[in-house]
N, C-alpha and C positions, 0 to 999 in steps of 0.2 A: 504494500500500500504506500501512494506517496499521499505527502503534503502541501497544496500548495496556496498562495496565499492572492488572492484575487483585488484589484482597487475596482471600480468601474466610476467613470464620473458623467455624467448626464440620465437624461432620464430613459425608463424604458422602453421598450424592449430590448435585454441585452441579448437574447439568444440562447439561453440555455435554461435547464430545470433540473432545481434541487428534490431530492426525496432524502427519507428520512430527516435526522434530527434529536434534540431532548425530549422535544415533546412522545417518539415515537423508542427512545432508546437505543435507538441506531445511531451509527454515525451519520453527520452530513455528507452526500456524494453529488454528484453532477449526473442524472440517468438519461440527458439527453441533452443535443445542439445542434442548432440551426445553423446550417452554414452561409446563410445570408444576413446574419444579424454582426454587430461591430465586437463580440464579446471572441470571434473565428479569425477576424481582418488584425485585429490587435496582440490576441497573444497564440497567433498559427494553432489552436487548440483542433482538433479534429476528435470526433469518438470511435 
């Protein structure tokens, strides 16, 4: 598993979706991303 640490600045949509979390006792992950949104163009991220 990695870690990594995200800024984003303006408003949304950045392009991706988080699942789990505290509320759910899981870790936070990323279970998907849109390769047209600025969150793909800014940090080359691909799934």
């Amino acid at each position: 598993m990695s870690n990594y640490s995200v800024s984003l600045v303006g408003p949304a949509p950045w392009g991706f979706r988080l699942q789990g979390g505290k509320d759910f006792n899981m870790p936070l992950t990323i279970s998907s991303v849109s390769k047209l949104y600025k969150f793909c163009y800014r940090c080359s991220f691909s799934a």
